[in-house]
C-alpha positions as CSV (number, residue, x, y, z in Angstrom):
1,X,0.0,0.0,0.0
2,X,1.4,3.6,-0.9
3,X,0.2,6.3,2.0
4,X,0.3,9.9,1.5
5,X,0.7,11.7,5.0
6,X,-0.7,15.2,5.0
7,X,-0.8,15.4,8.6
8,X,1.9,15.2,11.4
9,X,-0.1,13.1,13.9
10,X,-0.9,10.7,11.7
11,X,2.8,10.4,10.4
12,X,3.8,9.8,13.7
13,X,0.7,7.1,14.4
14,X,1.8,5.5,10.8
15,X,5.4,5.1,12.0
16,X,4.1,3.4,15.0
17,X,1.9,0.8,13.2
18,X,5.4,0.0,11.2
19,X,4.3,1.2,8.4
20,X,6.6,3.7,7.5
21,X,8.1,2.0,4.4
22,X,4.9,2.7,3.0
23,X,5.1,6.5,3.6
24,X,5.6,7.8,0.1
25,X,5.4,11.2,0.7
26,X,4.1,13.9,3.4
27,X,3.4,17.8,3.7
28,X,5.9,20.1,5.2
29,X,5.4,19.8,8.8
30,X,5.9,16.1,8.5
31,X,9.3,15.3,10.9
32,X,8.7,12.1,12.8
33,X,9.7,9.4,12.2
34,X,12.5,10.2,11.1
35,X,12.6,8.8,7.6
36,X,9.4,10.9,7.1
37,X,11.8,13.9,6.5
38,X,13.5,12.3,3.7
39,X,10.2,11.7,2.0
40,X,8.9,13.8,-0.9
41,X,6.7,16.9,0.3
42,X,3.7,17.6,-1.5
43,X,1.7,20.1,0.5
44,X,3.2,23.4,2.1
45,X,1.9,26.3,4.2
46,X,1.2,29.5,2.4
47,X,2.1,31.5,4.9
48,X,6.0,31.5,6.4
49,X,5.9,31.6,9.8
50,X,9.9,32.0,10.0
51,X,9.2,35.4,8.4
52,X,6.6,36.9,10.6
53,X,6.0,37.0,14.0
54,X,2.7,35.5,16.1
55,X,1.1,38.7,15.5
56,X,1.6,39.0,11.9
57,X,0.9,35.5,11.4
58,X,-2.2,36.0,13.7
59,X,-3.5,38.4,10.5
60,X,-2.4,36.8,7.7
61,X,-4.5,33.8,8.6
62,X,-7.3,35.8,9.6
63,X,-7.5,37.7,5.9
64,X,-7.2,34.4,4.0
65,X,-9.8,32.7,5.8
66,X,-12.3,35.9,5.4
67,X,-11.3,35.7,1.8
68,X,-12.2,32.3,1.7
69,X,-8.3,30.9,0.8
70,X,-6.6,27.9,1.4
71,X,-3.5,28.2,3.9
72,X,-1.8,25.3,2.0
73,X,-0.6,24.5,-1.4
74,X,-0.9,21.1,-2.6
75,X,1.4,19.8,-5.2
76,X,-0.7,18.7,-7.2
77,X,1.7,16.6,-10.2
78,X,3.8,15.3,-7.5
79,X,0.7,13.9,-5.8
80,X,-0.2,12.3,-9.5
81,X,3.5,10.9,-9.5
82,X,3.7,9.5,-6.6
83,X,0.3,7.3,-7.0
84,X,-0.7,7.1,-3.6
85,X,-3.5,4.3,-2.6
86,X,-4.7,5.9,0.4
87,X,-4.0,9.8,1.6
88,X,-4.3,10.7,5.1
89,X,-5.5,14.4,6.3
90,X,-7.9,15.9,8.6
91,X,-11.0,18.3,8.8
92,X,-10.8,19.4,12.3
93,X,-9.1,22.5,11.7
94,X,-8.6,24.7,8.7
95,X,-5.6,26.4,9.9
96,X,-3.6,23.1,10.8
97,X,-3.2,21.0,7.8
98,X,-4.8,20.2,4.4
99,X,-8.5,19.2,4.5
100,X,-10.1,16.2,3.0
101,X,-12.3,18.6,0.7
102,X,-9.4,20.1,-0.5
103,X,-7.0,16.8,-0.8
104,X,-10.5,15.0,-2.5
105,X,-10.8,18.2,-5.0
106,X,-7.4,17.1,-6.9
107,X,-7.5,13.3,-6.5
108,X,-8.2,10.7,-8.5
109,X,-11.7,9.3,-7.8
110,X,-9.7,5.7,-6.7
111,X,-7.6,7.1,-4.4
112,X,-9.3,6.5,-0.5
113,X,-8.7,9.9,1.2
114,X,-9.0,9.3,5.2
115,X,-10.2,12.1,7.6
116,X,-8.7,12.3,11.3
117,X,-10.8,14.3,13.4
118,X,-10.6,13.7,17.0
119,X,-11.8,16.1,19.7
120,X,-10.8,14.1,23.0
121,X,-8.1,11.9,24.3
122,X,-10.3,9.5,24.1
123,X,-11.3,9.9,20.0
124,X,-7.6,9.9,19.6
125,X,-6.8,6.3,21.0
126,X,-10.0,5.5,18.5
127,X,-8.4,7.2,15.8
128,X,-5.3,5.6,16.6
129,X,-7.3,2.2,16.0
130,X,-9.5,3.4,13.0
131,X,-6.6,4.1,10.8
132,X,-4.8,0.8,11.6
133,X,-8.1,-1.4,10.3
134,X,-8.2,0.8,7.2
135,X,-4.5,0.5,6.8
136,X,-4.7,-3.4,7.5
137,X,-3.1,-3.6,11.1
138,X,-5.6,-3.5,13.1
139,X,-4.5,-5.7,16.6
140,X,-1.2,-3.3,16.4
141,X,-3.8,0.1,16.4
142,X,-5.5,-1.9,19.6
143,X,-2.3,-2.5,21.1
144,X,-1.2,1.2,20.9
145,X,-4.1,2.7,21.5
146,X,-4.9,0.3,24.7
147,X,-1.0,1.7,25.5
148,X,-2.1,5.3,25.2
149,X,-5.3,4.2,27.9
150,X,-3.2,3.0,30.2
151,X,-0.5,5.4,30.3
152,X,-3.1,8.3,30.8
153,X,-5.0,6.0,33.3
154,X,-1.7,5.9,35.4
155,X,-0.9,9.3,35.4
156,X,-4.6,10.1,37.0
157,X,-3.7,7.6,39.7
158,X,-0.2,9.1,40.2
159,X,-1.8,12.6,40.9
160,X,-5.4,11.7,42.5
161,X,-5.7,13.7,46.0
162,X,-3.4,16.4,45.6
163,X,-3.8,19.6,45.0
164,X,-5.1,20.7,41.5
165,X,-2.4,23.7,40.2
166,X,-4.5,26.2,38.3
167,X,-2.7,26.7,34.6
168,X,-3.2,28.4,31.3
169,X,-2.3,26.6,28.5
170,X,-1.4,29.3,25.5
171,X,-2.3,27.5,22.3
172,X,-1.1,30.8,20.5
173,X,0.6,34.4,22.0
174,X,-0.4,37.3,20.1
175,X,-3.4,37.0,20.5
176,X,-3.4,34.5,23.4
177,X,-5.6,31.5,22.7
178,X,-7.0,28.9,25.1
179,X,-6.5,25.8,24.8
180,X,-8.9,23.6,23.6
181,X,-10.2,19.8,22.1
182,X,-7.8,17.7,24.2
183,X,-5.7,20.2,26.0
184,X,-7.8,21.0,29.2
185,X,-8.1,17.0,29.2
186,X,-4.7,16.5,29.6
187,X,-3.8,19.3,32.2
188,X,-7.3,17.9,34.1
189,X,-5.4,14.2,33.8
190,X,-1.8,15.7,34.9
191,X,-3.7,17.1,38.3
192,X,-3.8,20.5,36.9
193,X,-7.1,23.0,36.1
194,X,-7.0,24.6,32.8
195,X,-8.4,28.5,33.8
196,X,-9.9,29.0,30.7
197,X,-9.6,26.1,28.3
198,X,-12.8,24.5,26.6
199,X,-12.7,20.3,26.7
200,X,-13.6,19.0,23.4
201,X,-14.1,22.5,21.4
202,X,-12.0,24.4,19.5
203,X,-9.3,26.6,20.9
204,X,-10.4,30.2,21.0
205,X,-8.6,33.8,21.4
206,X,-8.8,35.2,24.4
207,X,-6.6,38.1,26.1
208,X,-3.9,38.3,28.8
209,X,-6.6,40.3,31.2
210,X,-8.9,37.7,30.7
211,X,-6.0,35.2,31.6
212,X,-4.6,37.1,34.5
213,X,-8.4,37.2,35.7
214,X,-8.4,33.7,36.2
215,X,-5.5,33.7,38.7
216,X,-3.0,30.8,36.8
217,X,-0.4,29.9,39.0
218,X,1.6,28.6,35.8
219,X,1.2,29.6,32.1
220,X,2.5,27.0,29.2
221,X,3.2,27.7,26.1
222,X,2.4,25.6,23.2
223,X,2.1,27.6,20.2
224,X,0.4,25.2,17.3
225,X,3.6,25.1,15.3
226,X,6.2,26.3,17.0
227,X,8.9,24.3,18.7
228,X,9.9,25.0,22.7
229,X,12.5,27.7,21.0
230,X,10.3,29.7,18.9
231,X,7.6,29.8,21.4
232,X,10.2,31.1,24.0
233,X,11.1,33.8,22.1
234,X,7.7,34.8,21.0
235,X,6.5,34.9,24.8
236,X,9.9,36.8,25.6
237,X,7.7,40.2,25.4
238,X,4.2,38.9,27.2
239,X,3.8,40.6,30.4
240,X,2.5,37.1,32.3
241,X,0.3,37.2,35.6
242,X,2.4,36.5,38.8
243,X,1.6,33.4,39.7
244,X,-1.5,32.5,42.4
């Protein structure tokens, strides 16, 4: 079988079903495993973050999604070269990574375009086992996913009774933007309280009043696309509430 990654996660879930030598190609973003990086790209961001900063990237997304534009260019007669059987994307949000619309606009009618599109932790472990069946492999998607369970499962143990630390998790900086889908989940399972983050919805802009209202007594960053560097420097100039 010859798989098309558009989508990170899904890279990384494909490497653990062993099933990398399949990989024939990926979007930009694509780094993990490792041989993913070596792979042909055939879908990259139309806006270069490593040009502007969170603000200005803030804007530029704004005006192409009021003007109805895609963020991403798909390469379209690389696609056609490579013949993939099955491409692998996601519709959950517009400014992440391709969608399946847009990946099923330019494809041949036999090529099987599958959606990712979890919310929780928990639709992720069923993700996790939904693309192994279609992909063939299904008892190592249970095993991983069934690994995922229990590794969150044992972390809620390790913290249940203590204190809950109240945090804000900054999915962005300029704006700031709460966290949302499976974030608060994960701070919540951690023994933490997300102040202002939204279990299972989309992630939202908020501002740092609103976040210094809600008394955190630690703020992480985890700007969508930016490694620990780059979101570092970006929150180098945020005036952050002292914490509770």
């Amino acid at each position: 079988m010859r798989i098309c990654s558009l989508l990170p996660s899904a890279t990384e879930i494909i490497g653990d079903l062993g099933l990398t030598d399949q990989l024939v190609g990926v979007s930009e973003e694509c780094d993990w495993p490792v041989e993913a990086r070596g792979l042909p790209v055939v879908t990259a961001s139309r806006v270069d973050p490593s040009t502007l900063s969170s603000a200005e990237i803030d804007r530029a997304v704004r005006t192409a999604l009021k003007d109805d534009l895609s963020l991403y260019a798909i390469d379209e007669q690389r696609l056609e070269e490579l013949a993939p059987d099955v491409i692998v994307t996601q519709d959950l949000c517009t400014v992440c990574a391709v969608s399946g619309g847009e990946v099923t606009s330019v494809c041949p009618m036999d090529v099987e375009v599958i959606s990712l599109n979890p919310t929780t932790l928990e639709e992720i472990a069923t993700s996790v086992e939904t693309l192994a069946e279609r992909l063939g492999v299904p008892e190592r998607g249970i095993t991983i996913a069934d690994g995922m369970r229990t590794t969150i499962e044992s972390v809620r143990r390790a913290v249940a009774g203590r204190p809950r630390r109240r945090i804000f998790v900054a999915e962005w900086v300029d704006p700031p933007f709460a966290a949302g889908h499976w974030l608060p989940e994960m701070v919540a399972a951690a023994g933490g309280e997300d102040v202002l983050g939204r279990a299972g919805q989309p992630s939202y802009a908020t501002t740092w009043e609103a976040v210094r209202a809600g008394e955190p007594g630690l703020v992480v960053v985890a700007a969508c696309g930016f490694d620990a560097r780059r979101g570092a420097a970006e929150a180098s100039g945020v005036d952050f509430p002292a914490p509770a």
